[in-house]
Structures are given as structure tokens and as C-alpha cells.
N, CA, C and O atoms as CSV, one atom per row, in Angstrom:
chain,resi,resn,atom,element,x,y,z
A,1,UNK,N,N,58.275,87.231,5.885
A,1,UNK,CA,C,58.841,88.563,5.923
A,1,UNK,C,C,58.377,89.306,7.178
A,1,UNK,O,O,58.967,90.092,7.919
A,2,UNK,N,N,57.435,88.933,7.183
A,2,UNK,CA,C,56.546,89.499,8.796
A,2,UNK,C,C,57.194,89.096,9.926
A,2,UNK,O,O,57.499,90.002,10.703
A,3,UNK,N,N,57.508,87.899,10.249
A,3,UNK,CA,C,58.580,87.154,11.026
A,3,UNK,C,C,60.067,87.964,11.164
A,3,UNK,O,O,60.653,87.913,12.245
A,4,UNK,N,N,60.659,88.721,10.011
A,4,UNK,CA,C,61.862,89.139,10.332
A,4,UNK,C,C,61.502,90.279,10.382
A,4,UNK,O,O,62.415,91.092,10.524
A,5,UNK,N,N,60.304,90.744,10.306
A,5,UNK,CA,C,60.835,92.673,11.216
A,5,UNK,C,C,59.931,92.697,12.726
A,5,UNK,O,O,59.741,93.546,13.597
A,6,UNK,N,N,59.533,91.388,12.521
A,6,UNK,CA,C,59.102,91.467,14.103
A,6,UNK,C,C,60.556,91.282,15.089
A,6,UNK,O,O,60.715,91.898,16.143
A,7,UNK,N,N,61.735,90.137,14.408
A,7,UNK,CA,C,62.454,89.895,14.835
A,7,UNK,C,C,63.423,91.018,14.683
A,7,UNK,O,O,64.179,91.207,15.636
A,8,UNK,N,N,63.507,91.648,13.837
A,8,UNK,CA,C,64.620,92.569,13.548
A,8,UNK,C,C,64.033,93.705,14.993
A,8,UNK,O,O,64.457,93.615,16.145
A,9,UNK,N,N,63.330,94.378,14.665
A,9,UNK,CA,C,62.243,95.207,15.906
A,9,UNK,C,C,62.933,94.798,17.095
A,9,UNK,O,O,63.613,95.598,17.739
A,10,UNK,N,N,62.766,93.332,17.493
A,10,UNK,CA,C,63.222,92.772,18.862
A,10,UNK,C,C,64.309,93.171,19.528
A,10,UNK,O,O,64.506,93.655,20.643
A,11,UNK,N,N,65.346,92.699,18.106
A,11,UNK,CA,C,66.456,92.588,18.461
A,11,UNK,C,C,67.018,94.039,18.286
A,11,UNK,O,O,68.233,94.009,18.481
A,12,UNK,N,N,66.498,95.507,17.938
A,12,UNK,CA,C,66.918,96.160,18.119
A,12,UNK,C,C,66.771,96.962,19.536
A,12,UNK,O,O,67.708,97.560,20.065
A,13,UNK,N,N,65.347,96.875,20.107
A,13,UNK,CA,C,64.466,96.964,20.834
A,13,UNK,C,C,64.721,96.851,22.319
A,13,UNK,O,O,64.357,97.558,23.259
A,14,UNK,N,N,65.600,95.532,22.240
A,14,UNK,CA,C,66.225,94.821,23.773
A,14,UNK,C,C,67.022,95.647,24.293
A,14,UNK,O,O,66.808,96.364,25.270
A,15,UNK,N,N,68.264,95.548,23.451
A,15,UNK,CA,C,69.275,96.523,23.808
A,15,UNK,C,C,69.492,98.208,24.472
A,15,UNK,O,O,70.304,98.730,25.236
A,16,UNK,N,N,68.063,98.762,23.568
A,16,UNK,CA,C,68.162,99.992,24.154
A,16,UNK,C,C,67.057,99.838,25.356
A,16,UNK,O,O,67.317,100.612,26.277
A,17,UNK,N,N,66.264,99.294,25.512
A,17,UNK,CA,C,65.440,99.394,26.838
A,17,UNK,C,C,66.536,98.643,27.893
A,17,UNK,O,O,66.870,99.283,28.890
A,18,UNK,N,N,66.903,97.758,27.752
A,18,UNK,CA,C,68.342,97.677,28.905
A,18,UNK,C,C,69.120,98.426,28.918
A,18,UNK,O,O,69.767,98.211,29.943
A,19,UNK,N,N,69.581,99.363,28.330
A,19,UNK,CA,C,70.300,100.144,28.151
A,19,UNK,C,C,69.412,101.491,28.795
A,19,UNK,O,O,70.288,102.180,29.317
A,20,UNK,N,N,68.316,102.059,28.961
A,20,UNK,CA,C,67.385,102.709,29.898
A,20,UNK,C,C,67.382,102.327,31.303
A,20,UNK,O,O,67.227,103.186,32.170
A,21,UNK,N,N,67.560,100.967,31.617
A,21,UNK,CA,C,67.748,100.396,32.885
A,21,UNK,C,C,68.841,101.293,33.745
A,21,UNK,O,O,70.018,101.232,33.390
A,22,UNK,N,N,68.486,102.093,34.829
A,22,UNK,CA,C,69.564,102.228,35.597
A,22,UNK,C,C,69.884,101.510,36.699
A,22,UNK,O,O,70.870,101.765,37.391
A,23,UNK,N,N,69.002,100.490,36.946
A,23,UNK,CA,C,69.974,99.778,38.256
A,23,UNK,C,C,71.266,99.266,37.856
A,23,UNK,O,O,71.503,98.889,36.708
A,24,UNK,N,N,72.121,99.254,38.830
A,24,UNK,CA,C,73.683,98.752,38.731
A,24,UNK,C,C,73.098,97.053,38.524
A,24,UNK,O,O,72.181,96.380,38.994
A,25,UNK,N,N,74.622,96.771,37.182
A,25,UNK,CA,C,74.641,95.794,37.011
A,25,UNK,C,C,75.168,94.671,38.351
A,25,UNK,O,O,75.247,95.147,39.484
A,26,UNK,N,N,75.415,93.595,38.183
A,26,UNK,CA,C,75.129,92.256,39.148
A,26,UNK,C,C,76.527,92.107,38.972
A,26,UNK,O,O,77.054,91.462,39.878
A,27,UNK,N,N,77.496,92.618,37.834
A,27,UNK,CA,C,79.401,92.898,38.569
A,27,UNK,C,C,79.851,94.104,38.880
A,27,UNK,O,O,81.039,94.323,38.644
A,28,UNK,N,N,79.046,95.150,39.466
A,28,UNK,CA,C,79.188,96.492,39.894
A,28,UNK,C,C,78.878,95.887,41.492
A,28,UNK,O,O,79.677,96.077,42.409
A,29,UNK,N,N,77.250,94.933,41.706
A,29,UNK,CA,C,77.020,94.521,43.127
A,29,UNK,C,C,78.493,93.922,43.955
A,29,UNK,O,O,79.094,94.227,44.985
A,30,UNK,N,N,78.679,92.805,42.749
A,30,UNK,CA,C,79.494,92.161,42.960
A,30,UNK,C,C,81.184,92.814,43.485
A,30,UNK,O,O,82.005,92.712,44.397
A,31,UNK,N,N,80.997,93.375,42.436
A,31,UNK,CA,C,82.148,94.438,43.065
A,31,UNK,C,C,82.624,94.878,44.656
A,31,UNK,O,O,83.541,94.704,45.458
A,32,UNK,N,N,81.288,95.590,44.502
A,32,UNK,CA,C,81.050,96.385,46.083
A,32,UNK,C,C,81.249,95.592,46.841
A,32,UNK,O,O,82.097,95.782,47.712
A,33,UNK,N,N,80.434,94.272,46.757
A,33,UNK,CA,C,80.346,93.123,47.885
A,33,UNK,C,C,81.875,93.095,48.139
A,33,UNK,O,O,82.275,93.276,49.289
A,34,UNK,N,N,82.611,92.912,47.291
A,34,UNK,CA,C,84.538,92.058,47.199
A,34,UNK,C,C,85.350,93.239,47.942
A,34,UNK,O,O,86.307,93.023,48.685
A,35,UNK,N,N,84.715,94.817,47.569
A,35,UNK,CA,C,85.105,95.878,48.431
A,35,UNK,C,C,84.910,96.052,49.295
A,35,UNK,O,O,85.688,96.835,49.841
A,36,UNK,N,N,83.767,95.508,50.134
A,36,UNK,CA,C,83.486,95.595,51.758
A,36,UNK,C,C,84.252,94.933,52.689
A,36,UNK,O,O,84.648,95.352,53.776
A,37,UNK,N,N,84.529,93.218,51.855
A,37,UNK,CA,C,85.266,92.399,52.379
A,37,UNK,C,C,86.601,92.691,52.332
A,37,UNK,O,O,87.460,92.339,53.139
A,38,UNK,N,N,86.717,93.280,51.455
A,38,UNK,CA,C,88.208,94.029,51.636
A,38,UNK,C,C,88.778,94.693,52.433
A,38,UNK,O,O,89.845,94.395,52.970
A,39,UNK,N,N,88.065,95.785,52.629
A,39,UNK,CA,C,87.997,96.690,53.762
A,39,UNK,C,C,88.070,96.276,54.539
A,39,UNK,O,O,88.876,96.667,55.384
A,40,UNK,N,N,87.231,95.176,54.740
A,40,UNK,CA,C,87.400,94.921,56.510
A,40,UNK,C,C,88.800,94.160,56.566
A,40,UNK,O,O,89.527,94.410,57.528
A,41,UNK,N,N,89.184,93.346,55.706
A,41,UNK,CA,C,90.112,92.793,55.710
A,41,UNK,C,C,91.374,93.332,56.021
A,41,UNK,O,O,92.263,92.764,56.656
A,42,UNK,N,N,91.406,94.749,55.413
A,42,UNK,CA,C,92.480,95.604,55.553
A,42,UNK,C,C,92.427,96.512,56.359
A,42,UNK,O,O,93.324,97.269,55.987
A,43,UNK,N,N,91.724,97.163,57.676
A,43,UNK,CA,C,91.523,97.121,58.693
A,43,UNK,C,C,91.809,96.276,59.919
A,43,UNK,O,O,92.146,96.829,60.966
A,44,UNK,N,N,91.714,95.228,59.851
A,44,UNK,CA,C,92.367,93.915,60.801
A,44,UNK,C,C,93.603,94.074,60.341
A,44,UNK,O,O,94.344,93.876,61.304
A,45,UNK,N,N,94.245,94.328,59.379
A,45,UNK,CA,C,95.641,93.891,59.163
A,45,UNK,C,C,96.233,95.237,59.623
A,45,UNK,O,O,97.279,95.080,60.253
A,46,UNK,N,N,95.933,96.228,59.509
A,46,UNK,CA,C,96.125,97.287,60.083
A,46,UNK,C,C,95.846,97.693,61.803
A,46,UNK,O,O,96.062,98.826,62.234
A,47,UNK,N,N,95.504,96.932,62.377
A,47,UNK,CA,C,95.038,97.432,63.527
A,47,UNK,C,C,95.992,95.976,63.853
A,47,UNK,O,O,96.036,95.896,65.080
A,48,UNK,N,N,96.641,94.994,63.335
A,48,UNK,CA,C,97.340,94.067,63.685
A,48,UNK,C,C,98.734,94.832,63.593
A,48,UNK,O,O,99.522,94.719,64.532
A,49,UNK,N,N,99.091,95.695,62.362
A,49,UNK,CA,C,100.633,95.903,62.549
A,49,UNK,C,C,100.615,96.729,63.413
A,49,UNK,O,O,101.621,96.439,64.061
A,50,UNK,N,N,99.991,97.899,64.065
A,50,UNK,CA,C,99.858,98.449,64.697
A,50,UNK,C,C,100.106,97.473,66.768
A,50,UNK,O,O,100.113,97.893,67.925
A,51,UNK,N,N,100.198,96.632,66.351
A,51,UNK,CA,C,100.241,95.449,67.927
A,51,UNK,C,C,101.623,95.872,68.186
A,51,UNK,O,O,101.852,96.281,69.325
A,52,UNK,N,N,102.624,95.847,67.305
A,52,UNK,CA,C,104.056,95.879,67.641
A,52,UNK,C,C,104.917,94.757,68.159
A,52,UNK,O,O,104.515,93.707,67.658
A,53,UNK,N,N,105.537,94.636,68.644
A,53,UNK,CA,C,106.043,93.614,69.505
A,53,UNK,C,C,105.254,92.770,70.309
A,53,UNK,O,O,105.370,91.552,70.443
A,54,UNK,N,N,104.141,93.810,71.022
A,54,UNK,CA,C,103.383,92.419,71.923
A,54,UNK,C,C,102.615,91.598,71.808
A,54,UNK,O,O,101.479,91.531,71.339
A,55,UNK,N,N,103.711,90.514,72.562
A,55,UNK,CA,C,103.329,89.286,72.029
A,55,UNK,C,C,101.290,89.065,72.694
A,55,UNK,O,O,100.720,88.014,72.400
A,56,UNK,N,N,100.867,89.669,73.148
A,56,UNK,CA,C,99.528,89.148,73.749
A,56,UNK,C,C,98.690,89.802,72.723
A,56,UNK,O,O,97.840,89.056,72.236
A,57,UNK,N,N,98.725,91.113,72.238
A,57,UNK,CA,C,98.564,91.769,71.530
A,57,UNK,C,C,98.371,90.838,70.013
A,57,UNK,O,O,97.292,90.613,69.464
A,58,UNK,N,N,99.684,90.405,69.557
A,58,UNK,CA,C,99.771,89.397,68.295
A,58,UNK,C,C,98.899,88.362,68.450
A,58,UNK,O,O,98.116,88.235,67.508
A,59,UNK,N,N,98.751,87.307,69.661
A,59,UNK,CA,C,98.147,86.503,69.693
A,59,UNK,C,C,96.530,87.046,69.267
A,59,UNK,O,O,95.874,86.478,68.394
A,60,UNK,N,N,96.138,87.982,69.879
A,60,UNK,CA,C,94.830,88.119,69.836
A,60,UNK,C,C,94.433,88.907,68.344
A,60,UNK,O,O,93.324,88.817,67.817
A,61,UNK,N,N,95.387,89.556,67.888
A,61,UNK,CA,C,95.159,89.574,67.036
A,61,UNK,C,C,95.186,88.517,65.462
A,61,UNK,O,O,94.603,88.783,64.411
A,62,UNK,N,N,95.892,87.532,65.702
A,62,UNK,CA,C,96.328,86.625,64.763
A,62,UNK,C,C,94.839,85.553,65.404
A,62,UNK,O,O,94.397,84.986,64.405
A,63,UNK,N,N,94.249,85.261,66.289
A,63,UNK,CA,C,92.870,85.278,67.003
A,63,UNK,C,C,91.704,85.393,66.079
A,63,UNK,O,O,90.969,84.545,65.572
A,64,UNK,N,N,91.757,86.822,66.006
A,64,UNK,CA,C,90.766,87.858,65.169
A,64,UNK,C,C,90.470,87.914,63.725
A,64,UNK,O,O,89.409,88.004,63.108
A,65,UNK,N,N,92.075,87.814,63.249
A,65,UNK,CA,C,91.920,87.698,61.921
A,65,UNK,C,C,91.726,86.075,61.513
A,65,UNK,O,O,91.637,86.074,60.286
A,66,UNK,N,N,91.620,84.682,62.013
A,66,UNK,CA,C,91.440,83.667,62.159
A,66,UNK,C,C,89.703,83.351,61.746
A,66,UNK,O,O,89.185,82.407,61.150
A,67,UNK,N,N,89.067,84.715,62.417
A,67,UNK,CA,C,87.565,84.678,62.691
A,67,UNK,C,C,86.931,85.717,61.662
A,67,UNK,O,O,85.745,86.044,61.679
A,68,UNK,N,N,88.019,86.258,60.637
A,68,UNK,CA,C,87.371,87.424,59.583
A,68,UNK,C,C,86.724,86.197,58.770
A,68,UNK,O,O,86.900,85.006,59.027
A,69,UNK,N,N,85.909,86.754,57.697
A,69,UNK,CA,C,85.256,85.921,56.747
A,69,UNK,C,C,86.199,86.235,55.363
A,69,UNK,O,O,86.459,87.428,55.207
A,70,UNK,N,N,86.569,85.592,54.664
A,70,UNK,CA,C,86.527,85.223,53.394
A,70,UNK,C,C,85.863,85.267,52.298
A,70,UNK,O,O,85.460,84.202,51.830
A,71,UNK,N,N,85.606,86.428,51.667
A,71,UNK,CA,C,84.443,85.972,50.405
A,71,UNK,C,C,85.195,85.036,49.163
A,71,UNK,O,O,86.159,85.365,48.472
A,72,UNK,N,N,84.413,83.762,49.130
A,72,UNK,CA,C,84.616,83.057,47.785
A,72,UNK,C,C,83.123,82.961,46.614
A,72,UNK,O,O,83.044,82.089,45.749
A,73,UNK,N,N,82.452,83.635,46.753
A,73,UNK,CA,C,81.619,83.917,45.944
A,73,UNK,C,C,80.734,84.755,46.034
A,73,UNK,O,O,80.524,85.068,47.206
A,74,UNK,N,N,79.854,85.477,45.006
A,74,UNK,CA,C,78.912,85.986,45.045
A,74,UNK,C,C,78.325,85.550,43.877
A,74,UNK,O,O,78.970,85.332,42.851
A,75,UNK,N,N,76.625,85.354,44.028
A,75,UNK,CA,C,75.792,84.791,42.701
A,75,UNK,C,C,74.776,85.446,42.685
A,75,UNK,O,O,74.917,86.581,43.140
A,76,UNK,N,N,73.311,85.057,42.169
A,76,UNK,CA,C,72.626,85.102,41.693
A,76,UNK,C,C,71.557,86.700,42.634
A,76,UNK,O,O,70.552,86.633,43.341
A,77,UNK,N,N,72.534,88.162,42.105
A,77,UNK,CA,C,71.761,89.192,42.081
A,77,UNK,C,C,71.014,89.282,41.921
A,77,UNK,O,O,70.579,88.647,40.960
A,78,UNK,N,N,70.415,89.851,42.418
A,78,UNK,CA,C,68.997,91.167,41.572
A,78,UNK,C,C,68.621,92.337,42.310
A,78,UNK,O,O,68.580,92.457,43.535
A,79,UNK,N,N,68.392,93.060,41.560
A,79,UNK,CA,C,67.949,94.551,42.258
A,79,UNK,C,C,67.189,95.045,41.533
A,79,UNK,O,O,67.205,95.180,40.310
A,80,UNK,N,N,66.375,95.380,42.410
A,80,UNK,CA,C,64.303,96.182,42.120
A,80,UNK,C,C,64.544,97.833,42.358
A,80,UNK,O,O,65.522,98.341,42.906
A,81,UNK,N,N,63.734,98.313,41.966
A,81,UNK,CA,C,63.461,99.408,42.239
A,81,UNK,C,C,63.214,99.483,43.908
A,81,UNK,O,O,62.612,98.553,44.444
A,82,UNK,N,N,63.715,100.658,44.737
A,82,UNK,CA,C,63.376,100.868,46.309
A,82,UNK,C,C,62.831,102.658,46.002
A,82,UNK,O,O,62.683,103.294,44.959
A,83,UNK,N,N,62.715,102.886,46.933
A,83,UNK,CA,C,61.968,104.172,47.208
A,83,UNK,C,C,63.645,105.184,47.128
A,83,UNK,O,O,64.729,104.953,47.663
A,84,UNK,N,N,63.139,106.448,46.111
A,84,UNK,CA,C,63.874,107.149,46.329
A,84,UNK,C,C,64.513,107.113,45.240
A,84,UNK,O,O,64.599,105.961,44.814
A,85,UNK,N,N,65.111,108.049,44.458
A,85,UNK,CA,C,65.873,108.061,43.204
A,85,UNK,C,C,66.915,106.888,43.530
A,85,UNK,O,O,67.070,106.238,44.564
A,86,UNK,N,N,67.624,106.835,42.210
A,86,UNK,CA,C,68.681,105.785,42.263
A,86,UNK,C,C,69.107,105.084,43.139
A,86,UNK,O,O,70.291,104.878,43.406
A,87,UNK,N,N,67.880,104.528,43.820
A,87,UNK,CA,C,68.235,103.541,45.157
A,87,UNK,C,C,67.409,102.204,44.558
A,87,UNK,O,O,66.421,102.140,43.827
A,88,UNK,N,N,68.110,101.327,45.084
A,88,UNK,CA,C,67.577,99.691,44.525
A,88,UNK,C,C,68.117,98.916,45.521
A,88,UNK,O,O,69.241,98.876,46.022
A,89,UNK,N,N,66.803,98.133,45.769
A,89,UNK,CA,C,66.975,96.795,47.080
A,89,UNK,C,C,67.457,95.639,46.675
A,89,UNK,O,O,66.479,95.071,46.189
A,90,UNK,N,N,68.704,94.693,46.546
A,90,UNK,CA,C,69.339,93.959,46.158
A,90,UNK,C,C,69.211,92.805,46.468
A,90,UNK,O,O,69.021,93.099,47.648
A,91,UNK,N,N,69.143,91.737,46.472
A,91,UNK,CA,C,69.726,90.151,47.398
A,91,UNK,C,C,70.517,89.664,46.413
A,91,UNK,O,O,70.390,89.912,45.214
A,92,UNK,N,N,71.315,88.986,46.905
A,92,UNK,CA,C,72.395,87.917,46.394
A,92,UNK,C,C,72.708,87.010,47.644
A,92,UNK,O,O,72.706,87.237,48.854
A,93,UNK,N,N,73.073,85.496,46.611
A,93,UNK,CA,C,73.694,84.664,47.470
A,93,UNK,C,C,75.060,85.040,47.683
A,93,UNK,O,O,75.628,85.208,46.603
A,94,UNK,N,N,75.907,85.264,48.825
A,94,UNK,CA,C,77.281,85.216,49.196
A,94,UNK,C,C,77.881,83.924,50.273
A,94,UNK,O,O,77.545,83.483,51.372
A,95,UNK,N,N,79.060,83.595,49.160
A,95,UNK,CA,C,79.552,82.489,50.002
A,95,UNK,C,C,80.724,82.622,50.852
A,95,UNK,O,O,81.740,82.578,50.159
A,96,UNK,N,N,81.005,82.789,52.269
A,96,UNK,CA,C,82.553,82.750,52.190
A,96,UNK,C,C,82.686,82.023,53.571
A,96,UNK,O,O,81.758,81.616,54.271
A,97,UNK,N,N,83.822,81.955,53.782
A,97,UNK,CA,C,83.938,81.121,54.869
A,97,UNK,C,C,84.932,81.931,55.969
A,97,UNK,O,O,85.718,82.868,55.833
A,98,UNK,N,N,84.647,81.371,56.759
A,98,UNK,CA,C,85.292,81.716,58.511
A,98,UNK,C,C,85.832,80.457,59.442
A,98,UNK,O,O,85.204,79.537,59.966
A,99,UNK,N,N,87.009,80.723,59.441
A,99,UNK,CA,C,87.741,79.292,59.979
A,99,UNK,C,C,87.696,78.272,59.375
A,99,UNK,O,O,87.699,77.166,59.915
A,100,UNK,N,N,87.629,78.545,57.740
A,100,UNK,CA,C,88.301,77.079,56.876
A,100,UNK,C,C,86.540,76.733,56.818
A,100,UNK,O,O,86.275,75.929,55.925
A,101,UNK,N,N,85.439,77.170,57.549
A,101,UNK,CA,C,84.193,76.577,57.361
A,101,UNK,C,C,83.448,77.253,56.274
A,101,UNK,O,O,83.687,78.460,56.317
A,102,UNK,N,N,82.700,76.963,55.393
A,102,UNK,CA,C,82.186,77.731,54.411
A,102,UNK,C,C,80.596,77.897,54.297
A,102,UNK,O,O,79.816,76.946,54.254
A,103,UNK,N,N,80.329,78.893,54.264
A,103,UNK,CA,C,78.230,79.097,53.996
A,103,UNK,C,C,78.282,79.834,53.334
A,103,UNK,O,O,79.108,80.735,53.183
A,104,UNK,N,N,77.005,79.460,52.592
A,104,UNK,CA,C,76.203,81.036,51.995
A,104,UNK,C,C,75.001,81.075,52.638
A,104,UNK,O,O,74.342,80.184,53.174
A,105,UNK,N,N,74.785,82.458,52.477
A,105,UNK,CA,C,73.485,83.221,53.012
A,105,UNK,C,C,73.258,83.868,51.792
A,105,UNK,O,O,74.136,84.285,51.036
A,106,UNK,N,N,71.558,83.964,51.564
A,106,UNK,CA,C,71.138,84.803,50.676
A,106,UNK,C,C,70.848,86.218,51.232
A,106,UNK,O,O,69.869,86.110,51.970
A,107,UNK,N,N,71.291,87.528,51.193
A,107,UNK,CA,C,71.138,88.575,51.631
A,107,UNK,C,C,70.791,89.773,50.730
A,107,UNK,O,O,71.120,89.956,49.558
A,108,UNK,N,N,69.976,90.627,51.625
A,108,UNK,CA,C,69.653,91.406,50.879
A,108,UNK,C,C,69.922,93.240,51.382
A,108,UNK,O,O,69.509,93.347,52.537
A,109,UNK,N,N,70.344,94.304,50.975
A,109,UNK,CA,C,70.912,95.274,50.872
A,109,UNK,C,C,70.190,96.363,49.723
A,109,UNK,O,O,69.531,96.185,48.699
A,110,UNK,N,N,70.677,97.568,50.454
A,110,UNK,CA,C,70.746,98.516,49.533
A,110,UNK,C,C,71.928,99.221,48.580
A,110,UNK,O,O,73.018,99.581,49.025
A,111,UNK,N,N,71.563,99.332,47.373
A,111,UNK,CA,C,72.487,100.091,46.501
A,111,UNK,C,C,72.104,101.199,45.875
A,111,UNK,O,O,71.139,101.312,45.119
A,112,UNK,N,N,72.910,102.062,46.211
A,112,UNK,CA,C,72.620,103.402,46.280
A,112,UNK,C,C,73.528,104.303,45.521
A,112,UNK,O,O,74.718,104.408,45.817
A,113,UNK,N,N,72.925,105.009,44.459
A,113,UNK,CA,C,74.135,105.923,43.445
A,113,UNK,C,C,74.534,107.390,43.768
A,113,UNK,O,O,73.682,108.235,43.492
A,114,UNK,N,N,75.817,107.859,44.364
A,114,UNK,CA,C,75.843,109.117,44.803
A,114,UNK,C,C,77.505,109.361,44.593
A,114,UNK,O,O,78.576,108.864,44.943
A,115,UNK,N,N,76.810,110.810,43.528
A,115,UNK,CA,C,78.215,111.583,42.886
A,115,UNK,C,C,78.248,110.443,41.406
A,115,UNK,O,O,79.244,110.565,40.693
A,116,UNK,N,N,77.301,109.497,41.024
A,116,UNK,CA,C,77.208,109.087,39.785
A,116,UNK,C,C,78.521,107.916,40.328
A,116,UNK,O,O,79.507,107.821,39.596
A,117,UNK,N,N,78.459,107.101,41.569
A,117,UNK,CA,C,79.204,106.331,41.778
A,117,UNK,C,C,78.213,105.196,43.004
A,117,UNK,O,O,77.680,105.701,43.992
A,118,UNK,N,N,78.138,104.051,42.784
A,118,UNK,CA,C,77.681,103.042,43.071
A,118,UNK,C,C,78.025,102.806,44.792
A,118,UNK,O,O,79.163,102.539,45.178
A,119,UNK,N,N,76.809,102.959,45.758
A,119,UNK,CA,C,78.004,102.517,47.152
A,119,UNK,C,C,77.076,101.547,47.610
A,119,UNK,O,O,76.204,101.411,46.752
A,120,UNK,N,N,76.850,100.675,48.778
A,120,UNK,CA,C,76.502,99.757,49.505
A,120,UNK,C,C,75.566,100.484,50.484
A,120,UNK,O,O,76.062,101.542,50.873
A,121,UNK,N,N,74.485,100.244,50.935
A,121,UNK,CA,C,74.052,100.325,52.333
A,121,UNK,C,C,73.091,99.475,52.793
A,121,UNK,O,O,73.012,98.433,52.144
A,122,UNK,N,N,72.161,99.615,53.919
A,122,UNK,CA,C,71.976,98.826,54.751
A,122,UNK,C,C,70.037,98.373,54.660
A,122,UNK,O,O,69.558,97.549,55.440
């Protein structure tokens, strides 16, 4: 009987102390990460329609976007406490590739909560 209110205790126990946790979860990181790459992504494509007709212009831009990266993954988060309210120092592995070639790097970043909304920095 001792056994199940230690266990009962536990299992009530977990939930709300993670639930106290404010660092952003590891598909909020993930998120952001897929939004950066986005951005940039959609920036090149924008600064490409913007070429118009010329053809030297197209080339270098069809060039450029050849050499953007690709994200095909992000894994194994974590984020610590950093100095400063709702700021937390992150690493994750990210995989993506550039010219059909693919790496990951394990990197590490800041995530930072402002206006009660999750952003990226450096």
C-alpha cells in the first residue's frame, strides 16, 4: 500500500512540476528553427522575382538559390536556463543540406520569450 501512494504522489507530482517548467518546448525550438529557414527561403525567392527579365540577373539568382540550405531535420534539443528572465541557451542537432549535399551540425542559440511569444537569437 506504501508502494502505491508513493506511486500515486509520483505520478501526480511529474506533471505539475513540468508543467512549472517555462522553457519552450523542443517543437516550439523546432518550430522557430523551420521559420528561420523559411524566411530566408522566401527572401531569395523574392529578391529573385524581383530580377525580371534579366537574363544575368536570373542566372545568378537561380546560382544563389542553388546554394540556400534546406532544413531536413531538427533533433535532439535542450534548453537550460541563461541569464535573464525567460531567456534559455539551446543546442540542437540540425540537418539540412546545400547542393543535394547533406550535414548536421550540433548548434547552439538563444531562445528568448517577448510579448509571451517565443523568438530565436544569437
Amino acid at each position: 500500500m506504501i508502494h502505491f501512494k508513493t506511486l500515486l504522489v509520483l505520478a501526480i507530482s511529474i506533471p505539475l512540476l513540468a508543467a512549472c517548467s517555462d522553457a519552450p518546448s523542443a517543437s516550439t525550438v523546432e518550430g522557430l528553427i523551420e521559420d528561420q529557414y523559411q524566411q530566408a527561403n522566401s527572401m531569395m525567392e523574392g529578391a529573385m522575382s524581383q530580377a525580371g527579365d534579366d537574363e544575368m540577373a536570373k542566372a545568378v539568382g537561380s546560382m544563389m538559390a542553388g546554394m540556400m540550405p534546406t532544413l531536413e531535420n531538427v533533433s535532439d534539443v535542450n534548453c537550460d536556463a541563461a541569464d535573464g528572465k525567460d531567456t534559455y541557451r539551446c543546442t540542437a542537432s540540425i540537418t539540412h543540406s546545400i547542393g543535394g549535399n547533406s550535414q548536421t551540425n550540433s548548434t547552439n542559440f538563444l531562445v528568448y520569450k517577448v510579448n509571451d511569444e517565443w523568438a530565436l537569437g544569437n
